[in-house]
N, C-alpha and C positions, 0 to 999 in steps of 0.2 A: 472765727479766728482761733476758736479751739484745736481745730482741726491737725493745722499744721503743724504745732508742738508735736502733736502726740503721734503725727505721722514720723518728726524727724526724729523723736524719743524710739519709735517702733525699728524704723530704720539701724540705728545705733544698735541696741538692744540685740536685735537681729547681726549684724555683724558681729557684735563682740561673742553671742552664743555662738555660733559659726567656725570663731577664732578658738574659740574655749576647747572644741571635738574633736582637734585634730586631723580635723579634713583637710584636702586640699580645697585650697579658696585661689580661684584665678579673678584679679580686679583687670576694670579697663575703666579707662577713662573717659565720658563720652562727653563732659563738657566742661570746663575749665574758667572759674572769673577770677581775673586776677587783680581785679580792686575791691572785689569784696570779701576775697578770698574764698572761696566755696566754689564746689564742683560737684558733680553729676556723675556715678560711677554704677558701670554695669559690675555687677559681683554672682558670680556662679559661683558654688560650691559642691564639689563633686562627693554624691552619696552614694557610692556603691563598693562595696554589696550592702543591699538594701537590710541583708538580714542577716544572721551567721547561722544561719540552718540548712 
């Protein structure tokens, strides 16, 4: 039961750095519950240039 906390802790964590970089972040939405309120989102974050050199 540990498990999934610290997958949706990881989840979070992982967006909010993402948000933080100033990247572009493109969300989709791939599934929606609307009486438990929670959804399922594909999140790409576009890194390039990989490097500045």
């Amino acid at each position: 039961m540990l498990g999934k906390p610290r997958l949706c802790l990881g989840a979070l964590f992982l967006t909010l750095l993402a948000a933080c970089t100033g990247k572009p972040v493109e969300r989709k939405v791939v599934y929606e519950n609307s009486v438990y309120h929670w959804r399922i989102e594909h999140v790409i974050v576009r890194n390039f240039p990989a490097s500045s050199h």
